[in-house]
C-alpha positions in Angstrom: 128.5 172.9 101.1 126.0 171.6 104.0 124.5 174.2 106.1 125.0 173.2 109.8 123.6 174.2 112.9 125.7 173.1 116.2 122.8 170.9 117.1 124.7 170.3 120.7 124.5 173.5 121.7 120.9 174.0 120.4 120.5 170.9 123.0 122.0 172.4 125.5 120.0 175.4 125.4 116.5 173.3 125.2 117.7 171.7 128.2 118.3 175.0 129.7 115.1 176.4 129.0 113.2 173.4 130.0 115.1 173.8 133.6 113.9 177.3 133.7 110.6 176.9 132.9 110.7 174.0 136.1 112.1 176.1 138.1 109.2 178.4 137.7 106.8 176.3 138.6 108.6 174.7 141.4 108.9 178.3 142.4 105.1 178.4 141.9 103.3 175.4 142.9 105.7 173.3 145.5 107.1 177.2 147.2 103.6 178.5 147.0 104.8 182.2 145.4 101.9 183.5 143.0 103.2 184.8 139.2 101.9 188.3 138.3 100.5 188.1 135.2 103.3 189.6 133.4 105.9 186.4 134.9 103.2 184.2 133.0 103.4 186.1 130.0 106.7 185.8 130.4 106.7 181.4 130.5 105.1 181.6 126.7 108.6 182.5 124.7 110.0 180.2 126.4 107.3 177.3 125.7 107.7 178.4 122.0 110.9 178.1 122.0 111.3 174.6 123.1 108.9 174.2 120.2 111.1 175.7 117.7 114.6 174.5 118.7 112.8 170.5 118.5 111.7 171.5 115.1 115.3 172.6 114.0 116.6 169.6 116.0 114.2 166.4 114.2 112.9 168.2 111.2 115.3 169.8 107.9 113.9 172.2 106.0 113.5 176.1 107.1 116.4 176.3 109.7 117.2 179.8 108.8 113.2 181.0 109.2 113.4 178.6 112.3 116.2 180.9 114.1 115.5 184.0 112.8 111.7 183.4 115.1 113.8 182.2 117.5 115.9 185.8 117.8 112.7 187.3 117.4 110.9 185.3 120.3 114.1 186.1 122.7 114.1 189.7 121.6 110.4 190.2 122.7 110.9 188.2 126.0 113.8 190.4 126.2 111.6 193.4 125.9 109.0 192.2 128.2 111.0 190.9 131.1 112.9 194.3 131.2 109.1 196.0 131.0 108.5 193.9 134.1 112.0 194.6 136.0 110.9 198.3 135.0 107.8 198.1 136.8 108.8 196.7 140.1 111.8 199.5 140.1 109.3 201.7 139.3 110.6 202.7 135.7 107.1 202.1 134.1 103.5 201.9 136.1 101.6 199.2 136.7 99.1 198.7 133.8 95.8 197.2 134.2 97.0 194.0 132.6 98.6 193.6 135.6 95.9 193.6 138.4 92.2 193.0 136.9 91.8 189.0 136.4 89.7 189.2 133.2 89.9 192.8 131.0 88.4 191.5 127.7 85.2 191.4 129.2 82.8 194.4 130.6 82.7 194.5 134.0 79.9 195.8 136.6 80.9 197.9 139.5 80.4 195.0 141.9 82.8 192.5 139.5 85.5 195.4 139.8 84.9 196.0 143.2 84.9 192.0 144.3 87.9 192.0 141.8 90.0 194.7 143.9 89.2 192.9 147.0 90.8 189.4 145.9 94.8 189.1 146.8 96.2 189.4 143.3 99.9 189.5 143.0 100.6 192.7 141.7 103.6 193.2 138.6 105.4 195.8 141.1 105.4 193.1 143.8 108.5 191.2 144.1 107.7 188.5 146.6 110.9 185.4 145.3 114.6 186.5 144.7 117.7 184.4 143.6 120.9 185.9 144.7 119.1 189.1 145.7 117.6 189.4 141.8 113.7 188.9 141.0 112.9 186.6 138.6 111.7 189.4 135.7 115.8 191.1 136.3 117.0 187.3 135.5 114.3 187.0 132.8 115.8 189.8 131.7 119.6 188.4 131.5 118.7 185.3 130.5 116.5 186.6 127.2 119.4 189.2 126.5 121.7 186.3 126.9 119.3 183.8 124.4 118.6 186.4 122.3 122.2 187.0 121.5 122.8 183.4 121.2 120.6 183.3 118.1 121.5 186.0 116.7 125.1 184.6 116.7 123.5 181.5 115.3 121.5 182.7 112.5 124.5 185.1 111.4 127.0 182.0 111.5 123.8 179.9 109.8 126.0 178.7 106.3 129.4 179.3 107.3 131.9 176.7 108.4 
């Protein structure tokens, strides 16, 4: 018996996650609203995802490996888009992640200072809603959502 995945419905979510990923930057560049740096974080499941479901869609071989990263990549985009709705309802605090531009290196006093006095968009501030939502409480839905998908996938992964 032939192991198959429902390749139109692994379609239909790359073209789903290609739209989002559009919209964000549509959102971004054309609507002029700055990303915190936790709503770029959140883009790069979604970029590795299209990755993933193109490789089970052109390429046999691994299919089961391929959707159990997939689960695994929606289940940490899940984590950190709730993180991210939980900061801007004030579950969690802000983390310095969030506001300083470059924390790997060691910065002077005057590099933090100048730092503080640039207009960084802040991971509490919620400055673009759909439908009165922010983007990280639709992240949020819509990784739950995928996440699930997957899941369903990879347990129904052999079975006809």
């Amino acid at each position: 018996m032939r192991k198959q995945i429902n390749k139109k419905l692994l379609f239909v979510i790359l073209i789903f996650i290609s739209l989002v990923l559009i919209l964000a930057f549509v959102i971004e560049h054309k609507l002029g609203h700055q990303p915190c740096k936790l709503c770029i974080y959140e883009r790069i499941p979604y970029f590795v995802s299209i990755f993933l479901i193109i490789k089970i869609l052109f390429m046999k071989g691994y299919e089961k490996t391929t959707l159990l990263l997939l689960s695994l990549v929606f289940i940490i985009s899940s984590t950190l888009a709730f993180y991210h709705f939980g900061i801007e309802q004030g579950f969690f605090k802000e983390t310095l992640a969030c506001t300083t531009e470059n924390f790997s290196q060691t910065l002077s006093k005057e590099e933090i200072m100048e730092q503080l006095k640039q207009n960084t968009v802040g991971c509490k501030d919620v400055n673009f809603k759909i439908f009165g939502f922010s983007l990280a409480a639709i992240n949020t839905i819509f990784s739950i959502f995928l996440s699930a998908i997957f899941i369903k996938i990879l347990i129904n992964y052999g079975k006809n």
